[in-house]
C-alpha positions in Angstrom: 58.4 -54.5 53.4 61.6 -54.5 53.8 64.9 -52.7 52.4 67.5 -55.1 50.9 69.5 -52.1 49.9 70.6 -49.3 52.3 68.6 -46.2 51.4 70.2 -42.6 52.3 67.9 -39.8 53.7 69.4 -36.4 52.6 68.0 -33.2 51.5 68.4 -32.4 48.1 71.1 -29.7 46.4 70.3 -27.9 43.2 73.1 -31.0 41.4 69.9 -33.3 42.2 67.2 -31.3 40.5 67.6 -33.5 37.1 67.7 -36.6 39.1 64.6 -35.7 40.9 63.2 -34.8 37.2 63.9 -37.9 36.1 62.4 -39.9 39.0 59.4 -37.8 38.7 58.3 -38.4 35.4 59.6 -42.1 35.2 56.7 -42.2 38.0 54.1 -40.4 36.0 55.1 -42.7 33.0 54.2 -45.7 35.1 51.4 -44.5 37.7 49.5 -42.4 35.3 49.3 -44.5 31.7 45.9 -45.2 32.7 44.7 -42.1 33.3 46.0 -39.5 30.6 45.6 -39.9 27.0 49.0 -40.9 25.7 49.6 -37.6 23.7 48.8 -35.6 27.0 50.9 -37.6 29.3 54.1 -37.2 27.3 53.5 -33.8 27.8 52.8 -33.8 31.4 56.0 -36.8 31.7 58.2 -33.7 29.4 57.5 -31.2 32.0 57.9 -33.0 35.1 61.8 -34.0 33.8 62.0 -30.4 33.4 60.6 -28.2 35.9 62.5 -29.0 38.7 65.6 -27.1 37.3 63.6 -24.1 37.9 62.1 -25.1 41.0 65.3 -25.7 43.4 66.3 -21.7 42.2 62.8 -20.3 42.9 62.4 -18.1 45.9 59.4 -19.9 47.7 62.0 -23.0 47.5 63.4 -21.8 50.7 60.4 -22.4 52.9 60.0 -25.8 51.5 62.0 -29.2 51.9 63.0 -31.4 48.9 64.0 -35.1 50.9 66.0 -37.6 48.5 66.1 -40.9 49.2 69.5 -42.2 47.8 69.9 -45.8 46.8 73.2 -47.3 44.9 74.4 -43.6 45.3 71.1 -42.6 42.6 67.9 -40.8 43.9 65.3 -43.5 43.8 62.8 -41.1 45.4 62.0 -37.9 46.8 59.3 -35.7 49.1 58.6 -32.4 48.6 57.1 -30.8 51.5 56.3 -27.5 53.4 53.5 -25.5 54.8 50.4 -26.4 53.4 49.3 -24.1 50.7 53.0 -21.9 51.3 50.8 -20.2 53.9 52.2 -16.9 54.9 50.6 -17.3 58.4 53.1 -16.5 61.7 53.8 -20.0 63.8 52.8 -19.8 67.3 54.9 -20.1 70.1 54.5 -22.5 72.6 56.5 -23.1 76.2 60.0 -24.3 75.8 60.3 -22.6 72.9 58.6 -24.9 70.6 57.1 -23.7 67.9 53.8 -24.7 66.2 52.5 -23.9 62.7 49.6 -24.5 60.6 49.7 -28.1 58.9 52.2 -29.0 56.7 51.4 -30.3 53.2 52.8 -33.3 51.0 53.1 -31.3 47.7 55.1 -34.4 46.2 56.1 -38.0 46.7 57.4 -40.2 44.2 59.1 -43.4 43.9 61.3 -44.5 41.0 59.0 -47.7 39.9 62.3 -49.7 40.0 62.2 -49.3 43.6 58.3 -50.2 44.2 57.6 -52.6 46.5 61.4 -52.5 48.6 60.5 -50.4 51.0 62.0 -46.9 49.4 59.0 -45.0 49.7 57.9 -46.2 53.3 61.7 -45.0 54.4 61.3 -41.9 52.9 57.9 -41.0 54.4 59.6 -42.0 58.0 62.1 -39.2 57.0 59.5 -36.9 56.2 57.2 -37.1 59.1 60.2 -37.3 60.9 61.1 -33.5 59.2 58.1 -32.9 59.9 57.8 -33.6 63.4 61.2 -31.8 64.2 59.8 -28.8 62.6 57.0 -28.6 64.4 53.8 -29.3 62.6 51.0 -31.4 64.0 49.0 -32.6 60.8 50.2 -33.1 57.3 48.0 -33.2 54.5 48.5 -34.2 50.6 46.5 -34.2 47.6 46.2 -37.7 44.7 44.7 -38.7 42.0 41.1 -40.5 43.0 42.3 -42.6 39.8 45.9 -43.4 41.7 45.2 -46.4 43.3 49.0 -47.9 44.2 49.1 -44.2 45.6 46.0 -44.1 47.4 46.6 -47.9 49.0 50.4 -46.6 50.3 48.9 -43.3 51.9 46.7 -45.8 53.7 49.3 -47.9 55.0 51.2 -45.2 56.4 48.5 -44.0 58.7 46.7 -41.3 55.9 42.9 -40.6 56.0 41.1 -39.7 53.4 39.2 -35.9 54.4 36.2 -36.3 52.4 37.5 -33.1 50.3 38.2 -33.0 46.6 38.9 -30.8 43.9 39.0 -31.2 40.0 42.4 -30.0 38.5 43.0 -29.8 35.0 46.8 -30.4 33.7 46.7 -28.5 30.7 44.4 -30.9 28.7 41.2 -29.6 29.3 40.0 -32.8 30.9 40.0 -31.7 34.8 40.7 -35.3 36.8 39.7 -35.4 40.7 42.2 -35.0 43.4 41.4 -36.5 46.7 42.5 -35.0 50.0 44.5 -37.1 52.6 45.3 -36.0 56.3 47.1 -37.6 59.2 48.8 -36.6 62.8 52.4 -36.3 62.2 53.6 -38.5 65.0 51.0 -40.0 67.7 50.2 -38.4 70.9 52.2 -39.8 73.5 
């Protein structure tokens, strides 16, 4: 794939939050017709445009990273990462001074589906693992939809694994769906 428009890496200010929104329930709109019932996923598309206004000003935002990727000066995607499960636990410290923490976590990535297929979302993951890497971590893991097939088929082709662990999460309409767990090394062993 390839990018015919320059896409800008940058990490997000509390002026993108409704941009982000908006990217993340145009995404849900799109990914997810298929698996919601259409009353429950204008809900759950409603309250992904919102919630990120109260997100960027919550205090757990700081140990977290919100990664934009900018296109025609508009936020055509973002990544929302961090330690997995906001764990608490101390980093070890290794020689050199570099420091080692538990694996990170993938709590969102989402693509504008304007921008599917040019090469947005595999630049932005290269920024993130890159983040990633620079911080430290070793593994990253995320969590999709088993029913998220475009998802599930881009987690492949960036080097993701499925674990072999699920979980059933309900949204808020009493039909729990099945997430599926992902893992991969942040950068290869040299």
């Amino acid at each position: 794939m390839r990018v015919d428009v320059p896409v800008l890496l940058r990490e997000a200010t509390k002026l993108d939050a409704a941009s982000v929104g908006d990217v993340h329930a145009d995404a849900w709109q799109v990914a997810y017709r298929d698996l919601f019932e259409p009353h429950w996923l204008r809900r759950f598309v409603a309250k992904r445009r919102a919630q990120w206004q109260n997100r960027v000003i919550a205090p757990a935002f700081d140990r977290t990273t919100l990664l934009v990727a900018v296109r025609n000066d508009e936020v055509a995607a973002f990544a929302y990462f961090g330690p997995h499960g906001l764990a608490a636990d101390p980093p070890a410290v290794f020689p050199r001074g570099r420091v080692y923490v538990a694996d990170a976590e993938i709590y969102g990535f989402y693509a504008h589906p304007t921008v599917w297929g040019t090469g947005v979302a595999p630049t932005l993951m290269d920024g993130t693992l890159d983040r990633l890497a620079d911080s430290g971590y070793r593994q990253v893991r995320l969590w999709t939809l088993s029913g998220a097939n475009r998802a599930r088929r881009f987690y492949s082709r960036m080097g993701f694994a499925e674990t072999g662990v699920t979980r059933e999460r309900d949204f808020g309409d009493r039909r729990p769906v099945l997430e599926v767990e992902y893992l991969r090394t942040v950068r290869p062993v040299r």
